[in-house]
VOVEXNU-996559 format. One record per atom (N, C-alpha, C): residue number from 1; residue in three letters; atom name; x, y, z. Coordinates in Angstrom, 1 decimal, always signed. Each point is the difference from the previous one (the first is absolute). Example, Ala and Ser with C-alpha at 12.3 -4.5 7.8 and 13.67 -1.06 7.14 Angstrom:
! residues 2
[1,'ALA','N',[+13.2,-5.7,+7.8]]
[1,'ALA','CA',[-0.9,+1.2,+0.0]]
[1,'ALA','C',[+0.9,+1.2,+0.0]]
[2,'SER','N',[-0.4,+1.1,-0.7]]
[2,'SER','CA',[+0.9,+1.1,+0.0]]
[2,'SER','C',[-0.8,+1.1,+0.8]]
This chain:
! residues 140
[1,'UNK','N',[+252.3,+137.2,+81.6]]
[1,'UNK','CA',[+0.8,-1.1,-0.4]]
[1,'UNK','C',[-0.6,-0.7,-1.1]]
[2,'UNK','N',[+0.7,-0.8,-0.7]]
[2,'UNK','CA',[-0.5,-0.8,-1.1]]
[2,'UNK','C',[-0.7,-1.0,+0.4]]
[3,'UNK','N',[-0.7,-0.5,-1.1]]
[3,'UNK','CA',[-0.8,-1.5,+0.6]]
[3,'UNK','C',[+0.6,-1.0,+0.6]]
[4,'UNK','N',[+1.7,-0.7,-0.8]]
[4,'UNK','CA',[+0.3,-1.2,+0.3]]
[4,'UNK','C',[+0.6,+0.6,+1.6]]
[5,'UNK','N',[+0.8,+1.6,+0.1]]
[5,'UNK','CA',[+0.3,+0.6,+1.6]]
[5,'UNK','C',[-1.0,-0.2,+0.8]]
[6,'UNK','N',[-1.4,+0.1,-0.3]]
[6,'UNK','CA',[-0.6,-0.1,+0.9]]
[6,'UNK','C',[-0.6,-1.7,+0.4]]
[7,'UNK','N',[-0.1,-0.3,-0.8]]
[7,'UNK','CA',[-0.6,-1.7,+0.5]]
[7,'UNK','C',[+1.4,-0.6,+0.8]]
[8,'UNK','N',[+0.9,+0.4,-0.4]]
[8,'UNK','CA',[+1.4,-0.6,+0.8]]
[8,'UNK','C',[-0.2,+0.7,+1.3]]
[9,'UNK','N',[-0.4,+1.5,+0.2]]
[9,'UNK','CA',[+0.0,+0.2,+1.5]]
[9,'UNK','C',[-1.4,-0.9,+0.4]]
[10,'UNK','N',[-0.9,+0.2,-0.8]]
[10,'UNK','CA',[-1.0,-0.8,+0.9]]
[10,'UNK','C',[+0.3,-1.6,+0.3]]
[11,'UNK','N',[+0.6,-0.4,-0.7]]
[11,'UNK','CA',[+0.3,-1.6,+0.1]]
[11,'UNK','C',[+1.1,+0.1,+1.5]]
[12,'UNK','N',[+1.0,+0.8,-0.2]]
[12,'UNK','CA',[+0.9,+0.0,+0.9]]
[12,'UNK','C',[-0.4,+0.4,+1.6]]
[13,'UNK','N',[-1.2,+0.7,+0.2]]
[13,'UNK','CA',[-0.9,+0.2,+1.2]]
[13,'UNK','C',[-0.5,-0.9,+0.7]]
[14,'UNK','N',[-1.0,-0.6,-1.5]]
[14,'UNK','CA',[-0.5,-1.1,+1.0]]
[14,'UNK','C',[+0.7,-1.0,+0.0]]
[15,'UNK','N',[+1.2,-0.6,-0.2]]
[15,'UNK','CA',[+0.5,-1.2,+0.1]]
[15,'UNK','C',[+0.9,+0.5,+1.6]]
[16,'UNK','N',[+0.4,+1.0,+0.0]]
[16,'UNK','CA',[+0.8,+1.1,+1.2]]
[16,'UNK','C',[-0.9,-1.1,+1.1]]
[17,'UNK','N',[-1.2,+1.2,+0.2]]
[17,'UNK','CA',[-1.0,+0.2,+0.8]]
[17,'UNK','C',[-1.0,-1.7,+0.4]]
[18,'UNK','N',[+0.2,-0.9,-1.0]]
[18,'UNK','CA',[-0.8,-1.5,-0.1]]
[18,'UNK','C',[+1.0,-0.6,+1.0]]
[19,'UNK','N',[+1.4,-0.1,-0.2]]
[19,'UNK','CA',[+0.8,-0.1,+0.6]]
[19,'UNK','C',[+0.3,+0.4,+1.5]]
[20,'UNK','N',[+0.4,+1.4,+0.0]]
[20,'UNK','CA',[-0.3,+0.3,+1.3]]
[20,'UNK','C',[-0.9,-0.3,+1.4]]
[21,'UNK','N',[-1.5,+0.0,-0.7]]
[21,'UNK','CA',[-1.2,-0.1,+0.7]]
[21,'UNK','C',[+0.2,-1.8,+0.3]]
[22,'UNK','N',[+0.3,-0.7,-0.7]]
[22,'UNK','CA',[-0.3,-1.6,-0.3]]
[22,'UNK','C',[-0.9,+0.1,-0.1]]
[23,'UNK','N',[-0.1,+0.5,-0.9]]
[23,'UNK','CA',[-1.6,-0.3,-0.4]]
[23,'UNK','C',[-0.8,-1.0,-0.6]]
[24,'UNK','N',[-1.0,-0.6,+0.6]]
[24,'UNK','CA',[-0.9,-1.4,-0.7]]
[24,'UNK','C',[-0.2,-0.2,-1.1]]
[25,'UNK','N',[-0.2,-0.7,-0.3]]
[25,'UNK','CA',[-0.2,-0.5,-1.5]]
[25,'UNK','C',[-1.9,+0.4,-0.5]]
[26,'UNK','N',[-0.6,-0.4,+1.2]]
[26,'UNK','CA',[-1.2,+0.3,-0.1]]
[26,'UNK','C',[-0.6,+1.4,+0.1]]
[27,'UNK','N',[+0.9,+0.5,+1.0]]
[27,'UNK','CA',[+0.1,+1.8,+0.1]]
[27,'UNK','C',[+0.6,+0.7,-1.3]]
[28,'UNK','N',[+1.0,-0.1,-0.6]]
[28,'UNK','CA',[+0.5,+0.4,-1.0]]
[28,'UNK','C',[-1.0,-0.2,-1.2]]
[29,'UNK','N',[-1.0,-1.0,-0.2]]
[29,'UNK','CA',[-0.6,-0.6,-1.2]]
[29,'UNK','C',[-1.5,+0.8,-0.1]]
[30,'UNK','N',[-0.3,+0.4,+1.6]]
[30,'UNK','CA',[-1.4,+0.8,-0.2]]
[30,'UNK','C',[+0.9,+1.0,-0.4]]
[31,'UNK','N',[+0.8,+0.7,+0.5]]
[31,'UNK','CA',[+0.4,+1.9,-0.5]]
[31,'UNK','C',[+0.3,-0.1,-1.8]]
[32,'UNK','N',[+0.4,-0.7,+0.1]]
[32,'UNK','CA',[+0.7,+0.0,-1.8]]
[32,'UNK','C',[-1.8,-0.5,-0.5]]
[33,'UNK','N',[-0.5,-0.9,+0.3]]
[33,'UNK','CA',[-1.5,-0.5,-0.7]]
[33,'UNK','C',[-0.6,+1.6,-0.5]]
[34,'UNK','N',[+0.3,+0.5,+1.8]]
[34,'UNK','CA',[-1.2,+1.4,-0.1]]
[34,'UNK','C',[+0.4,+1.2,-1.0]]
[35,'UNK','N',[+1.6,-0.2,+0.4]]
[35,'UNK','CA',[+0.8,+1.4,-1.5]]
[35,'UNK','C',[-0.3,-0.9,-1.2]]
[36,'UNK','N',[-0.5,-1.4,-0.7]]
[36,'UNK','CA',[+0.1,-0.1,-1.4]]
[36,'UNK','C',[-1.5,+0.1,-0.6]]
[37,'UNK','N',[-0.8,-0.2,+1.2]]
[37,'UNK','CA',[-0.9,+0.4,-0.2]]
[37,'UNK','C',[-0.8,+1.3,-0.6]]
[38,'UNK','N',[+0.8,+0.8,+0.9]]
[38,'UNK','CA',[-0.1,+1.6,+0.1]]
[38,'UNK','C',[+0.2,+0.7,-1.4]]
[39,'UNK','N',[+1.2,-0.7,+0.0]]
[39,'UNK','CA',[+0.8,+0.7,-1.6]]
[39,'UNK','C',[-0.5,-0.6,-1.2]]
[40,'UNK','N',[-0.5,-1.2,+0.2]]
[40,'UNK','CA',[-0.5,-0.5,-1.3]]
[40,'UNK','C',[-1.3,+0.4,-0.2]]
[41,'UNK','N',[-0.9,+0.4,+0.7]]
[41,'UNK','CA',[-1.4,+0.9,+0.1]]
[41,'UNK','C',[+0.3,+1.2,-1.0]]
[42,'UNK','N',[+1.3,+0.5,+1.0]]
[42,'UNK','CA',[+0.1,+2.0,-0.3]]
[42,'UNK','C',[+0.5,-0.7,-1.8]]
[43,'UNK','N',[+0.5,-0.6,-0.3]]
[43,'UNK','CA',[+0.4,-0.3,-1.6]]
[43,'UNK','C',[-1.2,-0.6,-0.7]]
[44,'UNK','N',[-0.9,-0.8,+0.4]]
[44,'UNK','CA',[-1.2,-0.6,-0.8]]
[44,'UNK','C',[-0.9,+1.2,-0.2]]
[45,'UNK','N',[+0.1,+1.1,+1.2]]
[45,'UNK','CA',[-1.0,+1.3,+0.1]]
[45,'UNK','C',[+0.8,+1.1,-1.7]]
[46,'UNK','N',[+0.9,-0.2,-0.4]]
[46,'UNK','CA',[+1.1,+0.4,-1.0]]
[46,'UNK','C',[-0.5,-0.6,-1.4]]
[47,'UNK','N',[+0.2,-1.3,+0.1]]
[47,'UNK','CA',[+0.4,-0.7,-1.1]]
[47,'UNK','C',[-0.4,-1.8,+0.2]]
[48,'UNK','N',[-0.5,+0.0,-1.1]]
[48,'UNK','CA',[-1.0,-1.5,+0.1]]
[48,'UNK','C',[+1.1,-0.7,-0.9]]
[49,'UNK','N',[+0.9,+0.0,-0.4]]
[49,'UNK','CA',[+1.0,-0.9,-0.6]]
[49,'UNK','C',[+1.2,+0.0,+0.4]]
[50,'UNK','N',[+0.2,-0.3,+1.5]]
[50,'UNK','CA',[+1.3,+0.0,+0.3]]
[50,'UNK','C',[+1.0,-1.8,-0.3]]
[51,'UNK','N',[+1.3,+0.8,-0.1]]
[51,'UNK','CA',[+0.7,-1.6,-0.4]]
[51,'UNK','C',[-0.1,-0.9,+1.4]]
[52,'UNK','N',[-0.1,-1.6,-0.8]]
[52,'UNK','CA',[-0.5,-1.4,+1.0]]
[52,'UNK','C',[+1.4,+0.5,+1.1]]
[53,'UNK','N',[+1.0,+0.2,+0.4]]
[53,'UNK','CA',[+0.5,+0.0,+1.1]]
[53,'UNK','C',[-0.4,+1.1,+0.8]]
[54,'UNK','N',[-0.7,+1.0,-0.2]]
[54,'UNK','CA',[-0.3,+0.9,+1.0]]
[54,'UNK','C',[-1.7,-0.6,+0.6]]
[55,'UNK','N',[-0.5,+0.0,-1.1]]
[55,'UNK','CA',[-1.4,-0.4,+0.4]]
[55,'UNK','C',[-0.7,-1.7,+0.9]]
[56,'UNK','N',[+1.2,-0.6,-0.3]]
[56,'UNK','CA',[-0.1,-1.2,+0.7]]
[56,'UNK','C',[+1.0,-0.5,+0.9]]
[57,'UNK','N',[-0.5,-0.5,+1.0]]
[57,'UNK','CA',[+1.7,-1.1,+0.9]]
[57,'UNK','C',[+0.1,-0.8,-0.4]]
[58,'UNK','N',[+1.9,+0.0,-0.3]]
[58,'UNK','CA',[+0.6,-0.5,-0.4]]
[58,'UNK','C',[-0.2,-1.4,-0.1]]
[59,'UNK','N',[+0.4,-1.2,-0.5]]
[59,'UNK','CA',[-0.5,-1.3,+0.1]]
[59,'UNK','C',[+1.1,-0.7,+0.8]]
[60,'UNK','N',[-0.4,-0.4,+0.9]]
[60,'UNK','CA',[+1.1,-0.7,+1.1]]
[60,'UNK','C',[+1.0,-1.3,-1.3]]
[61,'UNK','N',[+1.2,-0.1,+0.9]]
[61,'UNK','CA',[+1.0,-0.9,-0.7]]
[61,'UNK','C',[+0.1,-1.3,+0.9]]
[62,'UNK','N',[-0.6,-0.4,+1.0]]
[62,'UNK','CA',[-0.1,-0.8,+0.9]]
[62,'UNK','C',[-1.8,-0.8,+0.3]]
[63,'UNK','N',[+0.4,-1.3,+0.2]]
[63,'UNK','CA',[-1.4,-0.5,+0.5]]
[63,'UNK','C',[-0.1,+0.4,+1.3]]
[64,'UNK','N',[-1.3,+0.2,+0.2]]
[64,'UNK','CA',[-0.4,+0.5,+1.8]]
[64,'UNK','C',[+0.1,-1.6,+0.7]]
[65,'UNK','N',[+0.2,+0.6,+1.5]]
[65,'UNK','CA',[+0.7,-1.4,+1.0]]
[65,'UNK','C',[-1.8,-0.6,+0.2]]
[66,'UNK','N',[-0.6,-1.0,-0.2]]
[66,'UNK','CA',[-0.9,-0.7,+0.5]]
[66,'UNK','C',[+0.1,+0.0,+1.4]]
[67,'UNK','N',[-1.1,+0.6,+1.1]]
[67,'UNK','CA',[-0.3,+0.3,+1.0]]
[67,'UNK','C',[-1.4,-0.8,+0.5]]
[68,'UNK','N',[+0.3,-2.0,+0.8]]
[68,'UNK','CA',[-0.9,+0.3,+0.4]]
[68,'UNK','C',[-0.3,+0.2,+1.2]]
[69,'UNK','N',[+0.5,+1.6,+1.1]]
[69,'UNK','CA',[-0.5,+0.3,+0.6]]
[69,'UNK','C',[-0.8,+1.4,+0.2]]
[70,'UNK','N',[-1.2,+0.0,+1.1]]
[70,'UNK','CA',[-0.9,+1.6,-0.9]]
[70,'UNK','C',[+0.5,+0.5,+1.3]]
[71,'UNK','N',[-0.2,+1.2,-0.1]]
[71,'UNK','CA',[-0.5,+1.0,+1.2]]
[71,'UNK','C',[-0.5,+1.2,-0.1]]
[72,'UNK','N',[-0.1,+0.5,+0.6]]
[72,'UNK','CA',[-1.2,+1.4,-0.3]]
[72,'UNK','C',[+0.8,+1.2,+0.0]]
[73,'UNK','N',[-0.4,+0.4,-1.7]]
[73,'UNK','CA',[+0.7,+1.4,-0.1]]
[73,'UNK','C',[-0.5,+0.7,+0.7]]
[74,'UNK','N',[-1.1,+0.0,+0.4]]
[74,'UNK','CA',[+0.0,+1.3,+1.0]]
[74,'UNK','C',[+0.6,+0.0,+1.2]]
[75,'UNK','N',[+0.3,-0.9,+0.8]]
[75,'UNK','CA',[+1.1,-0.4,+1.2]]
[75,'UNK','C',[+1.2,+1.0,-0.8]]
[76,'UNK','N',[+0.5,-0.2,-1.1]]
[76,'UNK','CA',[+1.4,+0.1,-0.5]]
[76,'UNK','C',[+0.0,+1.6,+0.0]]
[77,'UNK','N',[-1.1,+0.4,-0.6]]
[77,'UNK','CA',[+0.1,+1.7,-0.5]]
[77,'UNK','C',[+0.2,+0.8,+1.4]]
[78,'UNK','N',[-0.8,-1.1,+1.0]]
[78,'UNK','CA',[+0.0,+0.7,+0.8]]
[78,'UNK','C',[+1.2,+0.6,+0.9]]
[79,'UNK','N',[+1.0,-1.0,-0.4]]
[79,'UNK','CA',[+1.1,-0.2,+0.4]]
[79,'UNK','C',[+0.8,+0.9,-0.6]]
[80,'UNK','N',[-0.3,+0.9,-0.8]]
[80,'UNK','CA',[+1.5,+0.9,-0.8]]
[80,'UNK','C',[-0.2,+1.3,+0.5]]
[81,'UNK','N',[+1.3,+0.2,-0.1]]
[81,'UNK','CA',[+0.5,+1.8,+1.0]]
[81,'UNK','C',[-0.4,+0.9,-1.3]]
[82,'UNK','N',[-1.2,+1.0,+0.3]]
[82,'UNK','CA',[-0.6,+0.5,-0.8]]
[82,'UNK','C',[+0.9,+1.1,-0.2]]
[83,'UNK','N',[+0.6,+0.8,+1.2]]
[83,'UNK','CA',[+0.9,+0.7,+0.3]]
[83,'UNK','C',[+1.3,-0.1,-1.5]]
[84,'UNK','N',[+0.5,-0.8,+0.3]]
[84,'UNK','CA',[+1.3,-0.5,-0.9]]
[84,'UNK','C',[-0.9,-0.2,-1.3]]
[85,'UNK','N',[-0.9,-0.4,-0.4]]
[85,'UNK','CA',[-0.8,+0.1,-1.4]]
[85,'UNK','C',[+0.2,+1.4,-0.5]]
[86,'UNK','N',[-0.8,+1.0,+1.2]]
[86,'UNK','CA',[-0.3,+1.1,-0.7]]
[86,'UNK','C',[+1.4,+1.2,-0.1]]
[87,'UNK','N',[+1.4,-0.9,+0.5]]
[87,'UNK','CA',[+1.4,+0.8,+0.2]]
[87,'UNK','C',[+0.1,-0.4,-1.7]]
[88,'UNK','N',[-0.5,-0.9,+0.1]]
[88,'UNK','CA',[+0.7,-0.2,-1.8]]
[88,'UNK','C',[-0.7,+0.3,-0.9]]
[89,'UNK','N',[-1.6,+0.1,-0.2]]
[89,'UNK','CA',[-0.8,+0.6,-0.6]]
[89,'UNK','C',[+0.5,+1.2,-0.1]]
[90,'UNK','N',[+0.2,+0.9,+0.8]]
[90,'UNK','CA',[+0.6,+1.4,+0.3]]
[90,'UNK','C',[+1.1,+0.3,-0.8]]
[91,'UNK','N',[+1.2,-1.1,+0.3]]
[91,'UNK','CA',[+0.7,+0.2,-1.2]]
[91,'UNK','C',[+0.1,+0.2,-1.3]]
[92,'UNK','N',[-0.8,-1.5,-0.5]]
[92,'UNK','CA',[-0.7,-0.1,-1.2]]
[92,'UNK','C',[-0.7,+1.5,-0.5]]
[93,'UNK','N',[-0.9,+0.6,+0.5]]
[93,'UNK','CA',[-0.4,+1.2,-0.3]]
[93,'UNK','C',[+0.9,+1.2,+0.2]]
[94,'UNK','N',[+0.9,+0.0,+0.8]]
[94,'UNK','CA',[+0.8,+1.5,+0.2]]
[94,'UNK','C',[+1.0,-0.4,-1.4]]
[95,'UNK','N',[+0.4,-1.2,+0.0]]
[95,'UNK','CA',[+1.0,+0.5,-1.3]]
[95,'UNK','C',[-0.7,+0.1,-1.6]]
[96,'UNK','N',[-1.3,-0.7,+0.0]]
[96,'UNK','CA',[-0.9,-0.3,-1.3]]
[96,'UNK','C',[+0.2,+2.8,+0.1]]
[97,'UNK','N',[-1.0,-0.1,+0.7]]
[97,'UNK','CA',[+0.2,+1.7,-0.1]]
[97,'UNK','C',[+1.5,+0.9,+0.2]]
[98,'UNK','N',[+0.7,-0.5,+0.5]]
[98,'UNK','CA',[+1.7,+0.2,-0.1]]
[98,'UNK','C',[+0.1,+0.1,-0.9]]
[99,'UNK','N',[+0.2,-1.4,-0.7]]
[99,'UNK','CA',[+1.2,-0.4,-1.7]]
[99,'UNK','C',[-1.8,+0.8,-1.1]]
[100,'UNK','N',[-0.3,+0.1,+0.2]]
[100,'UNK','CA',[-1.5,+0.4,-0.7]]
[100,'UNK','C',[+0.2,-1.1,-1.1]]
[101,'UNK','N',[+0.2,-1.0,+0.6]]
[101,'UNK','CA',[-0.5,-1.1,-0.9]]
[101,'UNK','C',[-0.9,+0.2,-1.4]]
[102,'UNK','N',[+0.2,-0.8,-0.7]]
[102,'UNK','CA',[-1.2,-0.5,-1.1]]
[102,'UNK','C',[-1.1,-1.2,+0.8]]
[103,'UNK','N',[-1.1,+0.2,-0.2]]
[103,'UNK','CA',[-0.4,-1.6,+0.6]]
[103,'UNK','C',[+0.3,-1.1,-0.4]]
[104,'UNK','N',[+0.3,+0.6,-1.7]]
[104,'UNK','CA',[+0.4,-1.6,-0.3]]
[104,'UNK','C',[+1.2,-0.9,+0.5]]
[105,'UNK','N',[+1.4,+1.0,+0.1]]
[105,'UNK','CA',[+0.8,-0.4,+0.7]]
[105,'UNK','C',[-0.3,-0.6,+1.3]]
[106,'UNK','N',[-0.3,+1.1,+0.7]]
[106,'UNK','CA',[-0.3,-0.3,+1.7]]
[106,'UNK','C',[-0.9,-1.6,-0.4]]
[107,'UNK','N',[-1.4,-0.2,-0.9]]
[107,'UNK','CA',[-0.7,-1.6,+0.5]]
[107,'UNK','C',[+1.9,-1.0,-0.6]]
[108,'UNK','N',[+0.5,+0.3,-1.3]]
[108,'UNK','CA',[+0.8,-0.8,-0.4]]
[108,'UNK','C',[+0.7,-0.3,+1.4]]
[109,'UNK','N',[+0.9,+0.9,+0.5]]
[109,'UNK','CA',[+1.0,-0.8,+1.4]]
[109,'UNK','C',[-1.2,-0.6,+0.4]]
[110,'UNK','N',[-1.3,+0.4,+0.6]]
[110,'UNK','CA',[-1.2,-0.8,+1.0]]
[110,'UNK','C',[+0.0,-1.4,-0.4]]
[111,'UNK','N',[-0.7,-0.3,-1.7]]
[111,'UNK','CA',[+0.1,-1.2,-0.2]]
[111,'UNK','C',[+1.0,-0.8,+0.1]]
[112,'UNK','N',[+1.8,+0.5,+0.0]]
[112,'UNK','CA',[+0.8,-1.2,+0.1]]
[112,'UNK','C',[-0.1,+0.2,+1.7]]
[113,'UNK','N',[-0.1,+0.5,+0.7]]
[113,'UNK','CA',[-0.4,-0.5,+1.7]]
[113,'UNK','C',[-1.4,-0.6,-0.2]]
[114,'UNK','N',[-0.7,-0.1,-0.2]]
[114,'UNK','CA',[-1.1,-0.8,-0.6]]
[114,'UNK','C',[+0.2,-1.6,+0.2]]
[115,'UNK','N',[+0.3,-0.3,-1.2]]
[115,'UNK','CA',[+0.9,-0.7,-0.1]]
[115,'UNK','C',[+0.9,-0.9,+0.5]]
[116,'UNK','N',[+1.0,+0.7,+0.6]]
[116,'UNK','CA',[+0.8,-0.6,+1.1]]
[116,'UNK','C',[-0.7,-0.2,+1.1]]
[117,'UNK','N',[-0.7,+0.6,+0.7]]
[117,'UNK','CA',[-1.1,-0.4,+1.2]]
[117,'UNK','C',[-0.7,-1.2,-0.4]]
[118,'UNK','N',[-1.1,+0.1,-1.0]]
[118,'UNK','CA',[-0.9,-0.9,-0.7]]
[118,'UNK','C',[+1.2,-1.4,-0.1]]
[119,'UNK','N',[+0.8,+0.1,-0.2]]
[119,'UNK','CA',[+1.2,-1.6,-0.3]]
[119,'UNK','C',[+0.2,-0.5,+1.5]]
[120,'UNK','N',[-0.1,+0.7,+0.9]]
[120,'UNK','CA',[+0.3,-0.2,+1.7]]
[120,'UNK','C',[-1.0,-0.4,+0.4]]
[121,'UNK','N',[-0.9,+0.7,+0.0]]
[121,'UNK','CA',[-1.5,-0.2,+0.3]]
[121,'UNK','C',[-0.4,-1.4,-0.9]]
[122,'UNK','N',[+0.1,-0.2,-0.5]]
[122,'UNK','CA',[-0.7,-1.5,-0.9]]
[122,'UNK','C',[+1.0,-1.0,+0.6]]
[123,'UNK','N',[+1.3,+0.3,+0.6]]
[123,'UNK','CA',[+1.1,-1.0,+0.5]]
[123,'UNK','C',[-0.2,+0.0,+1.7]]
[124,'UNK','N',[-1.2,+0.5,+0.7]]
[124,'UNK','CA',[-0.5,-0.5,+1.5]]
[124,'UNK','C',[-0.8,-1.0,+0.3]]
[125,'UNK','N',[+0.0,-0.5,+0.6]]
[125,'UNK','CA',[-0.3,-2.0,+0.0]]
[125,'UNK','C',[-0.8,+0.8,+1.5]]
[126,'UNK','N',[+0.1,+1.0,+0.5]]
[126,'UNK','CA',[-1.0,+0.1,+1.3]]
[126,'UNK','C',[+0.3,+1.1,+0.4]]
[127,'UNK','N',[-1.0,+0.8,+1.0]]
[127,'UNK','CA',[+0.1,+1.3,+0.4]]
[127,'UNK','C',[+1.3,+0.6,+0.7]]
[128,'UNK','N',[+1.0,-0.6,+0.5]]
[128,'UNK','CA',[+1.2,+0.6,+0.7]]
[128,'UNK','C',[+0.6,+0.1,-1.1]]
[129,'UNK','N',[-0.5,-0.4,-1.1]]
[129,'UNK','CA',[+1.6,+0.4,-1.1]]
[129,'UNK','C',[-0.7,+1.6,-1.1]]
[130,'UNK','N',[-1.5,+0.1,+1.0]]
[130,'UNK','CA',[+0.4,+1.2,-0.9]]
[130,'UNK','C',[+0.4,+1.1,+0.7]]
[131,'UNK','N',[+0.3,-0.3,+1.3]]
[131,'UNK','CA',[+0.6,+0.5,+1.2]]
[131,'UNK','C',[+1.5,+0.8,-0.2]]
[132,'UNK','N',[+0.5,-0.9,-1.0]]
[132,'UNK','CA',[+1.6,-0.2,-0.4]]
[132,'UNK','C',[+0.2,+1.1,-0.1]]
[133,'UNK','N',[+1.0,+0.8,-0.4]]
[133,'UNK','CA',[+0.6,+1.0,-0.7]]
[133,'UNK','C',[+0.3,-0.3,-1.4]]
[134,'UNK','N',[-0.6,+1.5,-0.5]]
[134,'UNK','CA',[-0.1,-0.5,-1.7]]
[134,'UNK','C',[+1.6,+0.4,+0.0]]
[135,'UNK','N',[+0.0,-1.2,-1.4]]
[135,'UNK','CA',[+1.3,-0.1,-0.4]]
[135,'UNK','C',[+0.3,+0.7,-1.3]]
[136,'UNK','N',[+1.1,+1.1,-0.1]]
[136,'UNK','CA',[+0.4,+0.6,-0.9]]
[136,'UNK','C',[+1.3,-0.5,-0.4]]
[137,'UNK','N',[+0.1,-0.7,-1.1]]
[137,'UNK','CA',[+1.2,-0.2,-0.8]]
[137,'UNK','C',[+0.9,+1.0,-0.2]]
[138,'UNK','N',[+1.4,-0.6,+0.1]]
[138,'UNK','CA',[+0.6,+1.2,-0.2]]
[138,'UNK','C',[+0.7,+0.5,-1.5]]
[139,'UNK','N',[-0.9,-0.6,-0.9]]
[139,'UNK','CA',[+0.0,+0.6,-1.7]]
[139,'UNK','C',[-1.6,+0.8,+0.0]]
[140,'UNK','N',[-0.9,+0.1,+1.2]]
[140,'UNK','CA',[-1.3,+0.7,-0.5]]
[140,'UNK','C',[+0.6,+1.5,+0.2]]
């Protein structure tokens, strides 16, 4: 498949599958963190001048909600279905070797879910909202 065929099936998987699962906001945010991570390594191991939208996250369009209440991430992490993490992680990887992706493409979709997570995540005022189900627009 071509590049823009293939980032469209990837995009259209995981929005499927985020959906399906109801998947957390905070669950969804570690698997996409750990694929932009991944890919932007296997690219810096390549190439030391990549362009500012692959090499950096995006710059949020929103102020974050002032929170003052704390609680302890580790209470929270402990709390996510590692199970349903690693169903989507799995995804993420069976179609990146499917569509035989480029990486650059594959981090490009990563960073705009990036993105969209990071704008959700900066908009929880306390731990049950990162509980939520991430919300996928229906122009993403």
């Amino acid at each position: 498949m071509s590049g823009p065929e293939s980032m469209v099936t990837l995009q259209e998987r995981m929005v499927n599958l985020i959906n399906q699962l109801g998947m957390p906001v905070l669950e969804t945010s570690m698997v996409i963190s750990r694929w932009t991570n991944r890919l932007l390594k296997q690219l810096q191991d390549h190439s030391q001048n990549l362009p500012e939208n692959l090499a950096k996250p995006w710059p949020l369009d929103v102020v974050p909600v002032e929170s003052e209440s704390s609680f302890d991430l580790d209470k929270a992490l402990a709390l996510v279905d590692r199970d349903r993490m690693d169903i989507f992680d799995t995804l993420i990887r069976v179609t990146l070797d499917e569509e035989q992706m480029l990486v650059s493409d594959a981090l490009g979709v990563l960073r705009s879910w990036e993105h969209l997570i990071r704008t959700q995540l900066s908009q929880a005022a306390g731990p049950g909202q990162l509980f939520s189900p991430t919300e996928i627009p229906d122009d993403f």
